[in-house]
C-alpha positions as CSV (number, residue, x, y, z in Angstrom):
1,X,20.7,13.1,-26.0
2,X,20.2,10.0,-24.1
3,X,18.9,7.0,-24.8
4,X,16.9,4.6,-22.9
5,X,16.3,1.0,-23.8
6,X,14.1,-0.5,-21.4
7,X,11.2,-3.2,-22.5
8,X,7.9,-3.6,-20.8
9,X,4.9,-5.9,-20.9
10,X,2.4,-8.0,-19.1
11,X,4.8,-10.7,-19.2
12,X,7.7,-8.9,-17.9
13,X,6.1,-6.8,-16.2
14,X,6.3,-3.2,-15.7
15,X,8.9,-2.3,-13.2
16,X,11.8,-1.6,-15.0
17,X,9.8,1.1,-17.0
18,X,8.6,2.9,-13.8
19,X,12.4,3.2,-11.9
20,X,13.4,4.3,-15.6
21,X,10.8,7.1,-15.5
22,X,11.8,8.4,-12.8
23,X,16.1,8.4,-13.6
24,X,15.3,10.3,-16.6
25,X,13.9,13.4,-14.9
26,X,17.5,13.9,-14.5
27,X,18.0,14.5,-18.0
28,X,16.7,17.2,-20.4
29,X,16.8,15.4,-23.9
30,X,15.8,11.6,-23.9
31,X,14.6,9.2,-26.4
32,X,13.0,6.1,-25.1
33,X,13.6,2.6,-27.5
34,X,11.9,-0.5,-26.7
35,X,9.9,-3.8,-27.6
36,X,7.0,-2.8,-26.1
37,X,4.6,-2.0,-28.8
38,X,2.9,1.0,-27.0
39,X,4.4,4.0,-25.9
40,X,3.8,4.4,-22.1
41,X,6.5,7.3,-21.5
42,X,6.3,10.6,-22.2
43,X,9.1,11.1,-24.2
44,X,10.2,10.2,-28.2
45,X,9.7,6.4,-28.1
46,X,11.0,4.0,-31.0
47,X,9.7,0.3,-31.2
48,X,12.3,-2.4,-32.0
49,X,11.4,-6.0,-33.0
50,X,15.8,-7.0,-32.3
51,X,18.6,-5.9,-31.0
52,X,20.0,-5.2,-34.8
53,X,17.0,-2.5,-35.1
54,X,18.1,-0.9,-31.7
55,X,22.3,-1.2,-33.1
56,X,20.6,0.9,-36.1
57,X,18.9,3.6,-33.9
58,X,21.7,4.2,-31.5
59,X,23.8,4.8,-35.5
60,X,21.1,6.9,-36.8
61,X,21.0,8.9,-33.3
62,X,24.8,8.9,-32.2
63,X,23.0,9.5,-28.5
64,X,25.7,10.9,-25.7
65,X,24.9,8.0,-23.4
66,X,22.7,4.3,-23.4
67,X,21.0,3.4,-20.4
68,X,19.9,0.3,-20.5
69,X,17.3,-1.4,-17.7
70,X,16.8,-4.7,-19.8
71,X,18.0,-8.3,-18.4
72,X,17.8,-9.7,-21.7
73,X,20.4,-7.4,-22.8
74,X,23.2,-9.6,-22.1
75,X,26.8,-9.2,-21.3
76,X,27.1,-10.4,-25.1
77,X,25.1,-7.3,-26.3
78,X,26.9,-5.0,-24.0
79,X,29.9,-6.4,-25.4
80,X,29.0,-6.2,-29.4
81,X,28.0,-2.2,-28.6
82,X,30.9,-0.9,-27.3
83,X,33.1,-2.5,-30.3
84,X,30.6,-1.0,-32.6
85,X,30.2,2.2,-30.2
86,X,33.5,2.8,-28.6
87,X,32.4,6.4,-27.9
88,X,29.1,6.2,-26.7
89,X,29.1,6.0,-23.1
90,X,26.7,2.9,-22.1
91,X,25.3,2.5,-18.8
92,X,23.6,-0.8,-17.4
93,X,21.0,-0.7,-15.0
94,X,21.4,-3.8,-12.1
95,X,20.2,-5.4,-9.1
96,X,22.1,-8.6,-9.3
97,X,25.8,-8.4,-8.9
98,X,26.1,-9.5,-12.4
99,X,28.9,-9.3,-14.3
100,X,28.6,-6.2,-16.9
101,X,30.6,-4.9,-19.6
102,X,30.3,-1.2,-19.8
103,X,31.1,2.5,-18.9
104,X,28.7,2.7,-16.1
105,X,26.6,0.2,-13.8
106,X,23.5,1.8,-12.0
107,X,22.5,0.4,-9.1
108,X,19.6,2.0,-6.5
109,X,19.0,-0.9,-4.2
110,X,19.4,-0.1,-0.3
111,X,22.4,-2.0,1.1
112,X,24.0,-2.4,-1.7
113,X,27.6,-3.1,-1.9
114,X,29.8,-1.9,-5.0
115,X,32.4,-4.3,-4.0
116,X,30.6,-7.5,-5.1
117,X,31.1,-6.2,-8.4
118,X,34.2,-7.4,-10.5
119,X,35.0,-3.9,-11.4
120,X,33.8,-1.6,-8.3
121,X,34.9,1.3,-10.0
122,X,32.7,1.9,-12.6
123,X,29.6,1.6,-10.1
124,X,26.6,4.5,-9.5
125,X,25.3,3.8,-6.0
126,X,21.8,6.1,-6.5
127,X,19.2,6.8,-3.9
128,X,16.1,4.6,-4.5
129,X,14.0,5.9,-7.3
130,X,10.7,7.2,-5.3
131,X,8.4,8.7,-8.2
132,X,7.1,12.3,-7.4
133,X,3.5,11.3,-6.2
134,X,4.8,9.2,-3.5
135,X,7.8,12.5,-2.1
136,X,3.8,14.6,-2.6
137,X,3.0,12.4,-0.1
138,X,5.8,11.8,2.5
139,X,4.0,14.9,4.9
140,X,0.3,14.5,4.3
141,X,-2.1,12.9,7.0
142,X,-4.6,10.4,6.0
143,X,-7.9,7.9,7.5
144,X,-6.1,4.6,7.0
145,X,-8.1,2.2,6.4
146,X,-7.6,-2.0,5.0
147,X,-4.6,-3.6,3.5
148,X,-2.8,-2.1,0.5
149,X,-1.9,-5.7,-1.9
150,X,-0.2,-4.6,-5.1
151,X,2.4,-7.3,-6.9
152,X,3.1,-4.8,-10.0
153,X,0.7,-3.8,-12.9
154,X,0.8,-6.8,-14.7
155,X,1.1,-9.7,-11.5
156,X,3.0,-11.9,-13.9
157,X,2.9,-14.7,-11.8
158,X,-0.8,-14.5,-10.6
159,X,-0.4,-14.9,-7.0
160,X,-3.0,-11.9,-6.0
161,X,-6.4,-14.0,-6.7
162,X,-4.3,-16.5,-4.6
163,X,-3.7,-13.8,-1.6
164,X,-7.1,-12.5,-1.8
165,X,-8.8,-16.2,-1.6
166,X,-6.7,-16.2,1.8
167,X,-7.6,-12.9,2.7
168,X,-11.4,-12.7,1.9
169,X,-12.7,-11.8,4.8
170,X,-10.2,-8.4,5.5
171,X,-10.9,-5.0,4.1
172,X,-8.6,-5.6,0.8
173,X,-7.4,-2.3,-1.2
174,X,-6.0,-4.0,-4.4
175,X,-4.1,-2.0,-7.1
176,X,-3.1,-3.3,-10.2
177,X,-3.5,-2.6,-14.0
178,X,-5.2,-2.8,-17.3
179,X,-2.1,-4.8,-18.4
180,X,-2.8,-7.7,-15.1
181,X,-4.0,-11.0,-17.3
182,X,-6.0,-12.1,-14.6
183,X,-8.3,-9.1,-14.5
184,X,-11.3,-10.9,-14.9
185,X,-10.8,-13.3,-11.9
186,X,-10.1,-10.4,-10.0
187,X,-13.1,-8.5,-10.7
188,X,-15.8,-11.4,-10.0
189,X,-14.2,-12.1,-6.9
190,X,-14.2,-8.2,-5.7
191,X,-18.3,-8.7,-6.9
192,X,-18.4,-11.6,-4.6
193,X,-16.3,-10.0,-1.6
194,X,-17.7,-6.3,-1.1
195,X,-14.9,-5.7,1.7
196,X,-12.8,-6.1,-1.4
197,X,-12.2,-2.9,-3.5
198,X,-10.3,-3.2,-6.8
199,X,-8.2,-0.4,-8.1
200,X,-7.3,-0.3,-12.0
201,X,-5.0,2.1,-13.2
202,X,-5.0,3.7,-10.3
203,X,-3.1,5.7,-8.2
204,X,-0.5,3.7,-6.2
205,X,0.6,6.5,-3.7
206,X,-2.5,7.5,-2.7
207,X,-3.5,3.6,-2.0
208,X,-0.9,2.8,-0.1
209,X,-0.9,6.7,1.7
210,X,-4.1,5.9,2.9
211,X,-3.8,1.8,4.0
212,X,-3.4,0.3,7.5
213,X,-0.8,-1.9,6.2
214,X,1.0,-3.4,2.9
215,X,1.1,-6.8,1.3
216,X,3.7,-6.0,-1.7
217,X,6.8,-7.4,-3.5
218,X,10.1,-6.9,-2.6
219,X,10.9,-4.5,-5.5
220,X,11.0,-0.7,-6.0
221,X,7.4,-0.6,-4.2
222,X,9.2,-1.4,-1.4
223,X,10.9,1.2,-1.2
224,X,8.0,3.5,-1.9
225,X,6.3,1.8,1.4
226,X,9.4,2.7,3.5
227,X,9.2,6.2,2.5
228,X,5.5,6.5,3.3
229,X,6.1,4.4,6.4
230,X,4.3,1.7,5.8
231,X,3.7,-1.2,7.6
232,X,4.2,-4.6,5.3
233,X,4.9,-8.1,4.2
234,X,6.8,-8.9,1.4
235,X,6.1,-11.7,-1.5
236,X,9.6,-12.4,-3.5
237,X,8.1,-13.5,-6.4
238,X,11.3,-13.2,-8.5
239,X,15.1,-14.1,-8.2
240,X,15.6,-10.4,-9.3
241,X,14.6,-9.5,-5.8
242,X,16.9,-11.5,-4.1
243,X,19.2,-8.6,-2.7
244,X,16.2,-6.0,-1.8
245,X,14.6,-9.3,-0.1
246,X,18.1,-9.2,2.0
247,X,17.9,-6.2,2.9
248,X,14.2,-6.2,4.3
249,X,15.0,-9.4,6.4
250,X,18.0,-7.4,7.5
251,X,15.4,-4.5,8.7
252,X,13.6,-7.5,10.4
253,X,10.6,-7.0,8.0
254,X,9.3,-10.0,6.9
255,X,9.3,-11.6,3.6
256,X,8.1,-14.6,2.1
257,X,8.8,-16.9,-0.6
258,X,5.7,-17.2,-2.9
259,X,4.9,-21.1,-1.8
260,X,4.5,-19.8,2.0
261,X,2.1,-17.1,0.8
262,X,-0.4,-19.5,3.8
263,X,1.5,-17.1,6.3
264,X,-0.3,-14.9,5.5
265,X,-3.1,-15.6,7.5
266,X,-1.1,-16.0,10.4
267,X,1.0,-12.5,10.4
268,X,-2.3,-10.9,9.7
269,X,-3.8,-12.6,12.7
């Protein structure tokens, strides 16, 4: 058995879920525990209010391996479990060159280089985690039509009312989610702007499969837009995304801080 712990919500966000997702495909017995109060996998799924009730869990389960994709589960925590767990492998998901104390660090970003890492070692370079519907995809032929904007299910930081208010007058194919806390500003300004559609809980890789061009974060959608081959800006949004940011400069694609998101207009243009 392995274990997962991995949080999600419209705070946070809903990223680290969806790379999770797909990493555990590799496995056959897995066990999802997490703060999230609904269950959005399709596995067993435990909710925790503390670290203490996760501690209790991994006892109760004595799980082969922990994979962790969580930032708040600090190098403190990593510590404290493999005192109490000295035979449990534990695995850290990371984008960030942090420093880690563990069996295993899991790292998927392009570019990436193991040797910023105190203890090279112990680092899993993995391809970038493309979920299924996107590899369905790769091969098919589509109309493309409008821009694809997506900046996660939950848009944490509300910058896509901002994008679209720049944007108003382009054919807009916006993705998000139930979860997004701006929902209802989105929706009375899609009313307002017919050339704006508004997908909710929708699917992503057919959106993007079938749009002229991308205005996305620099996160694991990126990578999904690279495989499909599509055209696109990147917003960081996030310091998390510092190093996949890097890496799309690198590729000469460009990407944007979020207080330059004006620039839009004039790479559209």
């Amino acid at each position: 058995m392995r274990i997962f712990r991995v949080d999600y919500s419209s705070e946070i966000g809903y990223g680290h879920l969806k790379r999770s997702l797909v990493y555990a495909k590799n496995f056959k017995d897995v066990v999802y525990i997490s703060k999230a109060t609904k269950n959005l996998t399709p596995y067993k799924f435990y909710h925790i209010k503390n670290e203490e009730e996760f501690f209790n869990f991994v006892k109760r389960l004595f799980p082969k391996e922990v994979i962790v994709d969580n930032y708040n589960f600090t190098i403190e925590y990593q510590k404290k479990f493999k005192k109490v767990f000295p035979n449990i492998k534990l695995a850290i998901f990371d984008d960030t060159y942090k420093e880690c104390f563990c069996d295993k660090i899991i790292n998927h970003n392009l570019g990436v280089n193991k040797y910023k890492y105190n203890n090279p070692n112990i680092v899993k370079i993995i391809p970038p985690l493309i979920d299924e519907k996107f590899i369905k995809l790769k091969n098919r032929r589509f109309k493309k039509e409008g821009i694809f904007i997506s900046f996660g299910g939950t848009d944490a930081n509300g910058i896509g009312i901002k994008v679209l208010k720049l944007l108003k007058d382009k054919k807009i194919n916006f993705y998000t989610t139930s979860a997004n806390k701006n929902l209802k500003k989105l929706k009375i300004f899609s009313k307002l702007h017919k050339n704006i559609k508004l997908f909710i809980d929708k699917d992503v890789a057919m959106g993007m499969a079938k749009s002229e061009f991308g205005i996305i974060t620099p996160s694991v959608i990126s990578y999904e837009a690279l495989y499909l081959k599509l055209p696109f800006i990147a917003i960081q949004v996030a310091d998390n995304q510092k190093e996949i940011a890097k890496y799309l400069r690198k590729k000469r694609i460009k990407v944007l801080k979020q207080s330059k998101i004006r620039e839009l207009i004039k790479e559209d243009k």
